[in-house]
Steps between C-alpha positions, in 0.01 A plus 500: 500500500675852466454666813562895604647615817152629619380121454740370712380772740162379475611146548706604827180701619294151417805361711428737833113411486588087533729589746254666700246261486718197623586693762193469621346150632226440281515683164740314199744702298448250269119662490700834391678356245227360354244760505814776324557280222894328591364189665502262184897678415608446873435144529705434160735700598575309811449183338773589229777499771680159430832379398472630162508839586876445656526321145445808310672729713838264466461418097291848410622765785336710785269673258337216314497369803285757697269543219403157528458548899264779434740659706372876491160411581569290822767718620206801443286279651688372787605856597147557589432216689807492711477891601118489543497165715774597725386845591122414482544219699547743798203729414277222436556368887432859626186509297413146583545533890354865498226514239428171349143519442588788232808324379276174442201710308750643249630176420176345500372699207805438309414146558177560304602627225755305484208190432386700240821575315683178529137259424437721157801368359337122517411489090265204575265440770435102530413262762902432519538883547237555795628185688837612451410860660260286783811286599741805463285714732432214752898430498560873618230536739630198653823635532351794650360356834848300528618610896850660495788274646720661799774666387828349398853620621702276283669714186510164297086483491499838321670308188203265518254785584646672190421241274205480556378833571616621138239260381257650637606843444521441109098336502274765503252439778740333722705732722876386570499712835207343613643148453810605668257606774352172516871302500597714784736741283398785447604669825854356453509634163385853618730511817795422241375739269487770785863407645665426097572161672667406154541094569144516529380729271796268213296138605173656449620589182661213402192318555273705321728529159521107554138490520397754216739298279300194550147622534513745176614162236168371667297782454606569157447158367155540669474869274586296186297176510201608779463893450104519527470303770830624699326836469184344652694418799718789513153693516372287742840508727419891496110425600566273809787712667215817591455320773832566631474875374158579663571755757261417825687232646436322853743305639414154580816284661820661645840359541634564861877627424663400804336162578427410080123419619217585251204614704151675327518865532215557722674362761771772456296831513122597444608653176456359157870515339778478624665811319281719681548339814897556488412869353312537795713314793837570321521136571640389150791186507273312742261337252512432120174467263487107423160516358274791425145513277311791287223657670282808422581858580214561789612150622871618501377858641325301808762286622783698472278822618673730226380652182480257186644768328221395251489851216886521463496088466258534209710822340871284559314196305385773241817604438644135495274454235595803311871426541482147285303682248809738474759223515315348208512839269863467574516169423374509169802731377728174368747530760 
């Protein structure tokens, strides 16, 4: 495929927007990828990384060698992700500790359209199809309501965390910062972010280019012998995780910092979530969210005794929605 500087442009751009949305716990870059048209390119590109390649580069030189690597597109790619998740990273904990219901509602309707996007592509609608987008769905929901594990010091886990995290962050519907949420990570990874701790920041690495080696052979084989009903799971991956996405939240369980008990919120403050309880007490390394469930905005607005912030909620979700249908214009230029 001949490509033009302003593709790889395009490709970076694609790049910043996956970044940006594994930055956040709950929404999939791999959702991103899919929806502007690389995700099908990305996951043979990854799974072309082998011995061969050094192969080529040692019998056919470094240019043969990086064609085969598909070397302009990941490094375009890659650019993207790297500078968007670093830096977003950062803005998306701001927005997350400050204004989450509004952070939540945009992401939510680019959720939904998501659905719509990714489950058109399913050429045939069976009985093997539907159960394939039931159990995909159920899978992620699950996942969903799994309570976060206390936080982890060690440097080593982050290779683990890594592994698996990338995963997740290459499946659309499953987020890879929410599953380092619930293996205890993702604060280590964002404290090491914030300080360049660069041990920490090279495991985590390691981990995840050892586990996106690994995963992508199994997801392309999947592509090339299951594609109809990989799609019908993919779609229903992107169905269950709303739940995670929806933005009323009340916290259910706590974990008690200093003493590592997990006690139900109500026994903590009169309030309904625990966010707005710290916002409100400036009370925030004490407790940590183990377990919190969706409610509905007058719900949310009576416990918490705030505004559901209920007409800007509706136009962020709008203009979630509207942003996939972009990203999918985009995606339809062959880049």
């Amino acid at each position: 495929m001949q490509r033009q500087l302003k593709d790889y442009l395009i490709i970076s751009l694609k790049g910043l927007a996956m970044g940006a949305a594994d930055a956040v716990p709950g929404v999939s870059g791999g959702t991103i990828a899919f929806i502007s048209g690389i995700y099908e390119e990305l996951i043979a590109t990854i799974s072309g990384i082998n011995l061969s390649l050094f192969k080529t580069l040692k019998t056919d030189g470094f240019i043969a060698f990086w064609k085969q690597l598909n070397g302009n597109f990941i490094t375009a790619l890659l650019i993207g992700i790297i500078v968007s998740f670093i830096s977003f990273m950062r803005v998306a904990k701001y927005l997350l500790e400050h204004h989450p219901v509004l952070i939540w509602s945009f992401f939510f309707g680019l959720i939904i359209a998501s659905i719509f996007f990714v489950g058109k592509q399913i050429e045939r609608w069976n009985m093997a199809a539907i159960l394939s987008l039931i159990a995909g769905a159920i899978l992620a929901y699950y996942i969903t309501t799994l309570p976060s594990l206390s936080s982890t010091a060690s440097p080593w886990f982050l290779f683990f965390a890594g592994a698996i995290a990338i995963c997740a962050m290459i499946l659309p519907g499953i987020s890879g910062s929410f599953i380092l949420l619930i293996l205890g990570a993702y604060k280590t990874l964002s404290d090491a972010l914030h300080d360049f701790d660069i041990k920490k920041i090279l495991l985590f690495v390691s981990g995840a280019v050892v586990g996106l080696l690994s995963f992508s052979h199994l997801l392309k084989w999947l592509f090339k012998h299951y594609h109809n009903i990989t799609l019908a799971v993919l779609t229903g991956f992107i169905f269950g995780s709303l739940n995670k996405v929806w933005p009323w939240k009340i916290t259910a369980t706590v974990l008690e910092k200093e003493t590592g008990r997990i006690l139900p919120f109500s026994e903590v403050s009169e309030l309904g979530t625990l966010s707005i309880f710290e916002k409100q007490t400036q009370l925030t390394e004490i407790y940590k969210t183990v377990v919190e469930r969706s409610t509905s905005p007058s719900i949310y607005s009576n416990m918490n005794q705030i505004d559901a912030q209920l007409i800007p909620a509706i136009g962020l979700m709008i203009a979630g929605f509207l942003t996939i249908f972009i990203l999918e214009r985009v995606g339809t230029n062959k880049s």
